[in-house]
N, CA, C and O atoms as a MOPAC input file, in Angstrom:
PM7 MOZYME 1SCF
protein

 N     85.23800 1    78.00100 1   111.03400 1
 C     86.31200 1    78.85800 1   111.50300 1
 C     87.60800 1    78.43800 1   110.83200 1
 O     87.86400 1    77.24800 1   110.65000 1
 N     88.48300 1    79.48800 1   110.43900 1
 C     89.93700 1    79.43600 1   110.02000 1
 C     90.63300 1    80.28100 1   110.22600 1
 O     90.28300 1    81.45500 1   110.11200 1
 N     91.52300 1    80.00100 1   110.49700 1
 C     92.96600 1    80.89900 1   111.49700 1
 C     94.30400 1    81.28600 1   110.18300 1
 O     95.05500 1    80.53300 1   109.56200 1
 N     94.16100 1    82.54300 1   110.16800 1
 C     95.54100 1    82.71200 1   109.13800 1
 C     96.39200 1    83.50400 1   109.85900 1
 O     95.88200 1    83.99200 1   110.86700 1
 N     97.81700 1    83.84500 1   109.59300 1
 C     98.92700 1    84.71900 1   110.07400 1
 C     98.85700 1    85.69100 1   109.25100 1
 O     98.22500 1    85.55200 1   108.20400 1
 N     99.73500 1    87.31900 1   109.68200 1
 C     99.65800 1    88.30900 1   108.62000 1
 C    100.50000 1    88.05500 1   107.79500 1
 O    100.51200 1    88.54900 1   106.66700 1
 N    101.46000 1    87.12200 1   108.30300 1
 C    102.43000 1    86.61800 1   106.82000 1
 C    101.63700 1    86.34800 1   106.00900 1
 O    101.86000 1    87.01400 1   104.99900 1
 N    100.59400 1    85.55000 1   105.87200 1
 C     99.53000 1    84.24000 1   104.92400 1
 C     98.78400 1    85.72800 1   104.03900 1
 O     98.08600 1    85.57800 1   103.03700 1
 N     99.07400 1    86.98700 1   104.59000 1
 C     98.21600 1    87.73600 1   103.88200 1
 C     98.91300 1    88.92000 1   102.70600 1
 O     99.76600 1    89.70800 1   103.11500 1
 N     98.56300 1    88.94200 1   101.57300 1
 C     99.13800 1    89.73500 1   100.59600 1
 C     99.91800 1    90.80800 1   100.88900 1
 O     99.21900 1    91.82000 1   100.93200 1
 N    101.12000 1    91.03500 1   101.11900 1
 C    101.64000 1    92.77300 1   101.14100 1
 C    102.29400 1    93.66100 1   100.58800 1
 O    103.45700 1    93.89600 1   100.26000 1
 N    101.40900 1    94.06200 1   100.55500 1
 C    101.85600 1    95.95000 1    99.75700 1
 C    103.29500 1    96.58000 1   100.50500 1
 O    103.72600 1    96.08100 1   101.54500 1
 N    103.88000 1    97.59700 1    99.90500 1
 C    105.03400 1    98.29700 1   100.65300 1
 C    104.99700 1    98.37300 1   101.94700 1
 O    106.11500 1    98.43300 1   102.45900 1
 N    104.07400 1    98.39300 1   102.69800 1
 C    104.31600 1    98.35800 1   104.22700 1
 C    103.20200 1    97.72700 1   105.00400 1
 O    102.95100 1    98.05600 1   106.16400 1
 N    102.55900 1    96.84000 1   104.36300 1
 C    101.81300 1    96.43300 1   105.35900 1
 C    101.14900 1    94.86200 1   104.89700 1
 O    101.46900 1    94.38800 1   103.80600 1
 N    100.42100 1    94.28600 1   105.61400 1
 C     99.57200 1    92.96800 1   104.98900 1
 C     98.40500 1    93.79900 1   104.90400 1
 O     98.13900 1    94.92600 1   105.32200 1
 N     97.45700 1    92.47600 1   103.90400 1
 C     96.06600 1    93.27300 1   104.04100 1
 C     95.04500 1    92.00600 1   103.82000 1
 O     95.30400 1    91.11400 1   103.01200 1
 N     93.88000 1    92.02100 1   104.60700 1
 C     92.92400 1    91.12600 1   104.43000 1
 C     92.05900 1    91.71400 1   103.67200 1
 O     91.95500 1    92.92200 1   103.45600 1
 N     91.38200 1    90.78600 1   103.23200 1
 C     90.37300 1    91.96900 1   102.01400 1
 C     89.33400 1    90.54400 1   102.30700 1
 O     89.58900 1    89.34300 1   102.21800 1
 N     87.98500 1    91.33200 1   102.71700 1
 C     86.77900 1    90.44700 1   103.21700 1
 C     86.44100 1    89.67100 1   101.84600 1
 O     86.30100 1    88.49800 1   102.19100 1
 N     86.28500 1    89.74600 1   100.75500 1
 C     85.60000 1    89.33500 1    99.75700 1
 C     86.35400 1    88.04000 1    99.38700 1
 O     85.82000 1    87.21400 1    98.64600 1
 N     87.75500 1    87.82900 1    99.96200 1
 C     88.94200 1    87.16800 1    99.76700 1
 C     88.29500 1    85.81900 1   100.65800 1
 O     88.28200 1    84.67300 1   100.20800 1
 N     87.95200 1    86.07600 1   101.53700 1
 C     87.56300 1    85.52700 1   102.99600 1
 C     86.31100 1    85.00900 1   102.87800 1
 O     85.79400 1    84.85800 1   103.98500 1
 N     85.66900 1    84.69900 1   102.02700 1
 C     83.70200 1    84.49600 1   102.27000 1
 C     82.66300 1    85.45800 1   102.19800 1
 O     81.47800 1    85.29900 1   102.49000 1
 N     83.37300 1    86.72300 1   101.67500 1
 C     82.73300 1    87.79300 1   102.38800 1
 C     82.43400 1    88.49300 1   103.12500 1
 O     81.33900 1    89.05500 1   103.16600 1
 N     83.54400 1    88.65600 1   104.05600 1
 C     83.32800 1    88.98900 1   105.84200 1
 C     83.60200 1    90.56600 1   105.12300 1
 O     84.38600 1    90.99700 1   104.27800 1
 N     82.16900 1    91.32200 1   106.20700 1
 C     81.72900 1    92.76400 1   106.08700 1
 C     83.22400 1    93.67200 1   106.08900 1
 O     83.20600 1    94.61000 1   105.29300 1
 N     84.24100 1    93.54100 1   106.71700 1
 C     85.71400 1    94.26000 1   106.50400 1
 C     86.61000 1    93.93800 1   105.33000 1
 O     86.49200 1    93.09400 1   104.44200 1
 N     87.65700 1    94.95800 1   105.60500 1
 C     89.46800 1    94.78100 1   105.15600 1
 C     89.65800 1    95.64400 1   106.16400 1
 O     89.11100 1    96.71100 1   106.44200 1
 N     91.10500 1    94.59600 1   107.02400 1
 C     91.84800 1    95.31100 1   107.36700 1
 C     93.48400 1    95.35600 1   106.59700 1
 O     93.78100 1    94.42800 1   105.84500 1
 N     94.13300 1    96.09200 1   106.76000 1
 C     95.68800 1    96.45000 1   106.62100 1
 C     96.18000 1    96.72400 1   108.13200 1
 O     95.68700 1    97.43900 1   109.00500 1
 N     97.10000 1    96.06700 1   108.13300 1
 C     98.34200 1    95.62200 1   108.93400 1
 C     99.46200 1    96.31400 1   108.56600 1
 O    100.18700 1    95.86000 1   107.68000 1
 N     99.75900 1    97.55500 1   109.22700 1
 C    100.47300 1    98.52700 1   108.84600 1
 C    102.24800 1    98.33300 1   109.77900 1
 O    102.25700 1    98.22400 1   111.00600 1
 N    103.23500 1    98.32400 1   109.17100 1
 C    104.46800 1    98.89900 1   109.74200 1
 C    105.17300 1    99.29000 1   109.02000 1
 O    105.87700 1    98.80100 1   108.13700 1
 N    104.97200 1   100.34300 1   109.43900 1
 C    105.79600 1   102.18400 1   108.74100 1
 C    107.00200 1   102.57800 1   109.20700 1
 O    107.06400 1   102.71300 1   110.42900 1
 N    108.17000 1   102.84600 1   108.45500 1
 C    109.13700 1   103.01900 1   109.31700 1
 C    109.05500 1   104.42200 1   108.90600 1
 O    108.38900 1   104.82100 1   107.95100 1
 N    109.88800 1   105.26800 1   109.80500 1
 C    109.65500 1   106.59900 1   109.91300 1
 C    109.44000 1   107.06700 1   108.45700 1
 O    110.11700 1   106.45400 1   107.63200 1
 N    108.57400 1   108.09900 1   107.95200 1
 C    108.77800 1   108.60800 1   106.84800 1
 C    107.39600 1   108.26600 1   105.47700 1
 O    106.83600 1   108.93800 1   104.61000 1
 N    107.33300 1   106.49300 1   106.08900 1
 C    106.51400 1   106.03400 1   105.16000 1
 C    104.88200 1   106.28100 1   105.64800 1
 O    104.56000 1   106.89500 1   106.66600 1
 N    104.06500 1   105.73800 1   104.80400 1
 C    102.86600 1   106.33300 1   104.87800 1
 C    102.12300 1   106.16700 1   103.28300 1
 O    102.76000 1   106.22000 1   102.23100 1
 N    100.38700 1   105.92200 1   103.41600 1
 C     99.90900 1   106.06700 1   102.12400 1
 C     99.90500 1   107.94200 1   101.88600 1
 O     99.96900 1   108.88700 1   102.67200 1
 N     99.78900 1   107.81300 1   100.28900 1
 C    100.04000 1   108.97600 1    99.72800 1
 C     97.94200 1   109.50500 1   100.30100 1
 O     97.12800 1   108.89800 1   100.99600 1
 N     97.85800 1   110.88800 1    99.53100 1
 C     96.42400 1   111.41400 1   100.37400 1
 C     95.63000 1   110.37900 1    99.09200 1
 O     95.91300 1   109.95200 1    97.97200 1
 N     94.36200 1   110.30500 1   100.17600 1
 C     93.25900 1   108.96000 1    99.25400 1
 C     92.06400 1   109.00700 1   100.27000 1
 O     92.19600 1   108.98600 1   101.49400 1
 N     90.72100 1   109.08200 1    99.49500 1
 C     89.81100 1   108.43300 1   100.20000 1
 C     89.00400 1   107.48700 1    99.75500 1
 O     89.04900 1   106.77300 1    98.75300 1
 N     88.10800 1   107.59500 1   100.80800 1
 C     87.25300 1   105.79000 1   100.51600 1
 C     85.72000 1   106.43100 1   100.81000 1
 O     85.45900 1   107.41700 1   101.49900 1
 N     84.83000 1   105.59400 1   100.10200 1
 C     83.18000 1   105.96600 1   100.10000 1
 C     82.60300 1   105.53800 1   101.21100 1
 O     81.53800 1   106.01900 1   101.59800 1
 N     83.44700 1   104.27200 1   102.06400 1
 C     83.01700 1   104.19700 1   103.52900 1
 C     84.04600 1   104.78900 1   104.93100 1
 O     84.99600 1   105.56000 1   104.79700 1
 N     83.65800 1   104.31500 1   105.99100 1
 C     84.59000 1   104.95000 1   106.94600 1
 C     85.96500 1   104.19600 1   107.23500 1
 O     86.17900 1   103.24500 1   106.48400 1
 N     86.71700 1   104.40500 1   107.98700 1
 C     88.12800 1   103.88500 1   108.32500 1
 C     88.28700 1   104.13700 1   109.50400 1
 O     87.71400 1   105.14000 1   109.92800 1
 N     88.91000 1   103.52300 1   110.21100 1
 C     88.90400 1   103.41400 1   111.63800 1
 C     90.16400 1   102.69600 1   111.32700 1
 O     90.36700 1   101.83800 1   110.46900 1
 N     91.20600 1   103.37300 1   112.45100 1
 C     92.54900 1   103.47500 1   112.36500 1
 C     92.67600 1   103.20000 1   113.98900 1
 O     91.88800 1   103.74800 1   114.76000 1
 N     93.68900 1   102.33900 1   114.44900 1
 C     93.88200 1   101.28500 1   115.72600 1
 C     95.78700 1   101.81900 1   115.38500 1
 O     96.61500 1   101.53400 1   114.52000 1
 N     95.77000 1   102.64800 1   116.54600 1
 C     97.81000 1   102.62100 1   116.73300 1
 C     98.12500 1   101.51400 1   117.48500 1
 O     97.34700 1   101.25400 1   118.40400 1
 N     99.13000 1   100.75700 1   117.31200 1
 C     99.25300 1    99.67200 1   118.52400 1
 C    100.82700 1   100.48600 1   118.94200 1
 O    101.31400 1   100.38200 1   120.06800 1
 N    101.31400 1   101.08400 1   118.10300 1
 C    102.85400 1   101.40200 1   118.46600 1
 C    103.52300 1   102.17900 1   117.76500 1
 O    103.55400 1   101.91800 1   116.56200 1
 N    104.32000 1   103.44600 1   118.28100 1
 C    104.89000 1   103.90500 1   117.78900 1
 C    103.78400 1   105.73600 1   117.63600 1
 O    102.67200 1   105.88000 1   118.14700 1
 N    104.56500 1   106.88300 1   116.78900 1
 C    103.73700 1   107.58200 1   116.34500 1
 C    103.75200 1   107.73200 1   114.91600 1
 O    104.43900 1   107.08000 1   114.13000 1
 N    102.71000 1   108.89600 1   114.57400 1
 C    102.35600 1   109.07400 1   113.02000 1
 C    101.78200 1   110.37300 1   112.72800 1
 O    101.42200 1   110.72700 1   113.85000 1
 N    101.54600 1   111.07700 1   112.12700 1
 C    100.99800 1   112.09400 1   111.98800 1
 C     99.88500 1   111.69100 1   111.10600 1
 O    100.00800 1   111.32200 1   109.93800 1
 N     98.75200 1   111.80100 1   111.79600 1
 C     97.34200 1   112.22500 1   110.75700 1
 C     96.56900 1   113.02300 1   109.97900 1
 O     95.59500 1   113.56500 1   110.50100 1
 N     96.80700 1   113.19700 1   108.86200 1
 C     95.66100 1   114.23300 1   108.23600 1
 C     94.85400 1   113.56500 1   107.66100 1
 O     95.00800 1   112.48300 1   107.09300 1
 N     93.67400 1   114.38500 1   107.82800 1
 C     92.09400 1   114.48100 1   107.02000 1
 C     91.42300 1   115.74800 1   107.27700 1
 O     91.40600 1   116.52600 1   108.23000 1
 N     90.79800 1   115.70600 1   105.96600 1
 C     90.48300 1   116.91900 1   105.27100 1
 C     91.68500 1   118.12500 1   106.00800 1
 O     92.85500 1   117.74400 1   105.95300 1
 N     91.55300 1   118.86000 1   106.36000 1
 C     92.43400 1   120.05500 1   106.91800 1
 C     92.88900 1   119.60100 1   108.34700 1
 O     94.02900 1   120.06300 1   108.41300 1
 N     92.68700 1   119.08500 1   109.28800 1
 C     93.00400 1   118.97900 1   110.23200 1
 C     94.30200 1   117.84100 1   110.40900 1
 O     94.37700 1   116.65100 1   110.10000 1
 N     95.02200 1   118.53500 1   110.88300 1
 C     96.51600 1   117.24700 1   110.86600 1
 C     96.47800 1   117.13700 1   112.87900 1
 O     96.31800 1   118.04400 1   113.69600 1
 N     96.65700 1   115.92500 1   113.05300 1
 C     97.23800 1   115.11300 1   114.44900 1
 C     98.20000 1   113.95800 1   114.80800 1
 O     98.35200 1   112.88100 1   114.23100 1
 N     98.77000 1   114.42000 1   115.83500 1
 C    100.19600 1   113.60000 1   115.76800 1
 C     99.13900 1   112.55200 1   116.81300 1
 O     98.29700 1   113.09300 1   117.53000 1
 N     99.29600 1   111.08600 1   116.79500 1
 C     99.02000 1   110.34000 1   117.24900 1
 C     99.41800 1   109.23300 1   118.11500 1
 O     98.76000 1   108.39100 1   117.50400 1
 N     99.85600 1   108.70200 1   118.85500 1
 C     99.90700 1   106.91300 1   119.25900 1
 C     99.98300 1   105.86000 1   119.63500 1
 O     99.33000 1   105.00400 1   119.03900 1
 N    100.43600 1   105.65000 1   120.26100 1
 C    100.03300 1   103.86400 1   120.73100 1
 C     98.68500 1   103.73000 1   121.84300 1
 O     98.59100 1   104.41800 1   122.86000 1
 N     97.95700 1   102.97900 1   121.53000 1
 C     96.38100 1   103.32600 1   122.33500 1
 C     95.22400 1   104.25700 1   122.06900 1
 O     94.20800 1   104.24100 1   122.76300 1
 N     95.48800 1   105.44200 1   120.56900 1
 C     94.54700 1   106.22200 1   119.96100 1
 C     94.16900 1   105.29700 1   118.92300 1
 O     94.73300 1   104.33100 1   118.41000 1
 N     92.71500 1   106.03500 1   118.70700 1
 C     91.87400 1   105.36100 1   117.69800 1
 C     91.93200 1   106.29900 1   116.40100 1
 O     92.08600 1   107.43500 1   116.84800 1
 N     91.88900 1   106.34500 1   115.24600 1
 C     91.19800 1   107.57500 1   114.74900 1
 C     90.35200 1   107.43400 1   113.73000 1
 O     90.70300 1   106.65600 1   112.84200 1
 N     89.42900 1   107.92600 1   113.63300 1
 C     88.01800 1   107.31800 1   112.83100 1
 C     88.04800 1   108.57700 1   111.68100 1
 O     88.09900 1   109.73300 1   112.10200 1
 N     88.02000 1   108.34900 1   110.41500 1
 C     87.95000 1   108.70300 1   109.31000 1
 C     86.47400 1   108.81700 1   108.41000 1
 O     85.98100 1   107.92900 1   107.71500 1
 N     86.10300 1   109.77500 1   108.58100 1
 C     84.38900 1   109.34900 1   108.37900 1
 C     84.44000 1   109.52100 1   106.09100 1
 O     85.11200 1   110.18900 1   105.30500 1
 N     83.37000 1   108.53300 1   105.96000 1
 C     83.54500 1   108.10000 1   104.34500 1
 C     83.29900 1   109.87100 1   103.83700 1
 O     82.57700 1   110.82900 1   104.11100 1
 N     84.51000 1   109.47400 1   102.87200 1
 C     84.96700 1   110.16300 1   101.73500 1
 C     85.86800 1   111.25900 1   102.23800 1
 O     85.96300 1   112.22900 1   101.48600 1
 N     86.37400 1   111.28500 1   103.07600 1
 C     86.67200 1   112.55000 1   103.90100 1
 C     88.71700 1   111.85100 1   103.04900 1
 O     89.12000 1   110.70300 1   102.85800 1
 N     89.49200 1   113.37900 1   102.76800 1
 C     90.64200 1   112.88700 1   101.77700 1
 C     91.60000 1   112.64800 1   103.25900 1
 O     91.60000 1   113.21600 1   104.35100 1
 N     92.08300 1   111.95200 1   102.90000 1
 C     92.87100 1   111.46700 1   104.60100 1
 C     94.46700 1   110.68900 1   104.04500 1
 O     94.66600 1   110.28800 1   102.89900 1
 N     95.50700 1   110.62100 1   105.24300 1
 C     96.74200 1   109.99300 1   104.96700 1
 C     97.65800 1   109.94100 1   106.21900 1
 O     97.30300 1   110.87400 1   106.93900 1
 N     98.65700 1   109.27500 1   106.78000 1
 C     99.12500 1   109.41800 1   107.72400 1
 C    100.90300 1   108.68200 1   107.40000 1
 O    101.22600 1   107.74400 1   106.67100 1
 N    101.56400 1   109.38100 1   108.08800 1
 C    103.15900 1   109.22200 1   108.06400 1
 C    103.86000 1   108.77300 1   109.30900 1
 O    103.70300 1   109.36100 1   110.38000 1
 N    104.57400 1   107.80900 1   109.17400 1
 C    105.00500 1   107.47100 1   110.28700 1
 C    106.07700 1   108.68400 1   110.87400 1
 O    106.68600 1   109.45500 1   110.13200 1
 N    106.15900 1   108.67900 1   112.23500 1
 C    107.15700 1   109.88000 1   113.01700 1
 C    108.32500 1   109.38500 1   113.01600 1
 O    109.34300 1   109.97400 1   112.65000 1
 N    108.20900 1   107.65700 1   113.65000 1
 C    109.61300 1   107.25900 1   114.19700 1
 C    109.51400 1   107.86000 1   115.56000 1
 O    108.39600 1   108.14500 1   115.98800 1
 N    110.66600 1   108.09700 1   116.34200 1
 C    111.81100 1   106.67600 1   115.99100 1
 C    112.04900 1   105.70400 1   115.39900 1
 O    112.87600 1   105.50100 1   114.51000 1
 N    111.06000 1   104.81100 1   116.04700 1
 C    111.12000 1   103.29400 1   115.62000 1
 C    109.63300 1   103.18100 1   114.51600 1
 O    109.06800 1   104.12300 1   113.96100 1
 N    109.36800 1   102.08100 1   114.46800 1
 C    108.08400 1   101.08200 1   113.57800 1
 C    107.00000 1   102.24800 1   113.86500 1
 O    107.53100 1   102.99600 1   114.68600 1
 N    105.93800 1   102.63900 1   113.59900 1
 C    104.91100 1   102.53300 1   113.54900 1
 C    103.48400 1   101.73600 1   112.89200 1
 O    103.07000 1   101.76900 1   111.73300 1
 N    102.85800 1   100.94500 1   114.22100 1
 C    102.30900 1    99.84100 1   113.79100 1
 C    100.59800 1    99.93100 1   114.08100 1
 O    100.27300 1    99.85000 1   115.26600 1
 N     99.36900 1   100.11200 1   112.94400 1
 C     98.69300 1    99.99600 1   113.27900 1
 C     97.87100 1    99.36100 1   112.44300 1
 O     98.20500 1    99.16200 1   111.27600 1
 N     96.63300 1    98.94300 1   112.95700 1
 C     95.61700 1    98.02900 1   112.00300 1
 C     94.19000 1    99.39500 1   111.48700 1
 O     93.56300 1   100.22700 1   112.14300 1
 N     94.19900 1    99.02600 1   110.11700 1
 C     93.25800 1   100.18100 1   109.56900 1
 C     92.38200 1    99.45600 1   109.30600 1
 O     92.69600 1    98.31000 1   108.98500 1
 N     91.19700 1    99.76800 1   109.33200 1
 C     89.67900 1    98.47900 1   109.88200 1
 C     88.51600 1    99.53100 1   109.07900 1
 O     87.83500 1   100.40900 1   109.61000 1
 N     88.55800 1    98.99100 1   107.18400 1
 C     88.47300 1    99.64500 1   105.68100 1
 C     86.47900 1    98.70300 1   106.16500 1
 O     86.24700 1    97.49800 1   106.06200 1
 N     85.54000 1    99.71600 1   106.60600 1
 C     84.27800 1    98.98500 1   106.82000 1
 C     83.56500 1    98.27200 1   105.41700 1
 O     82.34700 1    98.38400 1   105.27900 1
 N     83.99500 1    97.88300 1   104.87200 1
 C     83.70800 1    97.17600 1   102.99400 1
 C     84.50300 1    96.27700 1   103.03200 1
 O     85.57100 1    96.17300 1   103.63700 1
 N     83.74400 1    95.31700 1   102.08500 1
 C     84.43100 1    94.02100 1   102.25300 1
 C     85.59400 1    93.74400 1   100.92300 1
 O     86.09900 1    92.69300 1   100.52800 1
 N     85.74800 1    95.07600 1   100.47800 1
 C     86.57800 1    95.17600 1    99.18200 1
 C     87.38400 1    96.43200 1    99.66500 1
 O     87.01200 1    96.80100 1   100.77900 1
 N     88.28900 1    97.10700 1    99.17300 1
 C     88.72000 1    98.09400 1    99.26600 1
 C     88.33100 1    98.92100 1    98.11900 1
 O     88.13900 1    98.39900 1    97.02000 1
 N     88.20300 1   100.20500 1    98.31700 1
 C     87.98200 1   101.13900 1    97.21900 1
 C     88.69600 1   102.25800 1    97.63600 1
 O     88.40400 1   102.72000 1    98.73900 1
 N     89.51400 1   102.75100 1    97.02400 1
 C     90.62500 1   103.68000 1    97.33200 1
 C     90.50100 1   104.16700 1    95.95200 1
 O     90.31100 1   103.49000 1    94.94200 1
 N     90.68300 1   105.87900 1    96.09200 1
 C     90.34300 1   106.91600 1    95.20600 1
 C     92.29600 1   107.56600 1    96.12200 1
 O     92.68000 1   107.94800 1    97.22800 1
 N     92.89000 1   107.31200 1    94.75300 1
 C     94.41500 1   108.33400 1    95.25000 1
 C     94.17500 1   109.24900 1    94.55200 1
 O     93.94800 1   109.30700 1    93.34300 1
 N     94.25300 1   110.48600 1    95.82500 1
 C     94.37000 1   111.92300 1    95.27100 1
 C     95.92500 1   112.69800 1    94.74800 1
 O     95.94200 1   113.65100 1    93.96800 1
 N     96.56900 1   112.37500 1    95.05900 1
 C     98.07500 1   113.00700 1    94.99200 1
 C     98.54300 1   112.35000 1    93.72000 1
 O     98.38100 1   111.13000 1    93.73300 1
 N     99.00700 1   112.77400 1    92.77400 1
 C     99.90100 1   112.26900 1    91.72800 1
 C    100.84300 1   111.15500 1    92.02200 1
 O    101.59300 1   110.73200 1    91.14200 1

């Protein structure tokens, strides 16, 4: 067993990210998301599923055609390959953990 902080973990424009392969191989990646209003990944999908954890705040969700405003205590499950993206609403932070079922990330960005 070993204990890290999300500081200890690499971050991108808005978030940390564990990446399993980094780790021993553990079957996940998650990202450690805080979005301030506005921000958000551009549209992208992945060959496995995503499962999206709000802890705070809202966001708007799309995948494939269907858009939902979301948050704090919704789940939202992203089934593989499906083109998906979400924006924070604001007010404040929006904070959630995205739980990438591969122990690598593979991200296909659709948007220019």
């Amino acid at each position: 067993m070993y204990v890290l902080t999300q500081e200890q973990l690499p971050l991108s424009a808005f978030a940390h990210e564990f990446v399993g392969d980094d780790h021993g191989g553990v079957g996940i990646c998650l990202i450690f998301t805080e979005a301030k209003p506005g921000q958000g990944p551009a549209l992208h999908k992945h060959p496995y599923e995503e499962v999206h954890l709000v802890q705070e705040g809202t966001a708007l969700f799309v995948a494939d055609r269907e858009e939902r405003v979301v948050g704090a205590g919704e789940i939202v499950v992203v089934p593989a390959g499906t083109p998906h993206r979400f924006e924070s609403l604001g007010p404040g932070v929006m904070r959630e953990i995205g739980v990438h079922v591969n122990r690598r990330f593979v991200t296909e960005w659709l948007d220019p």
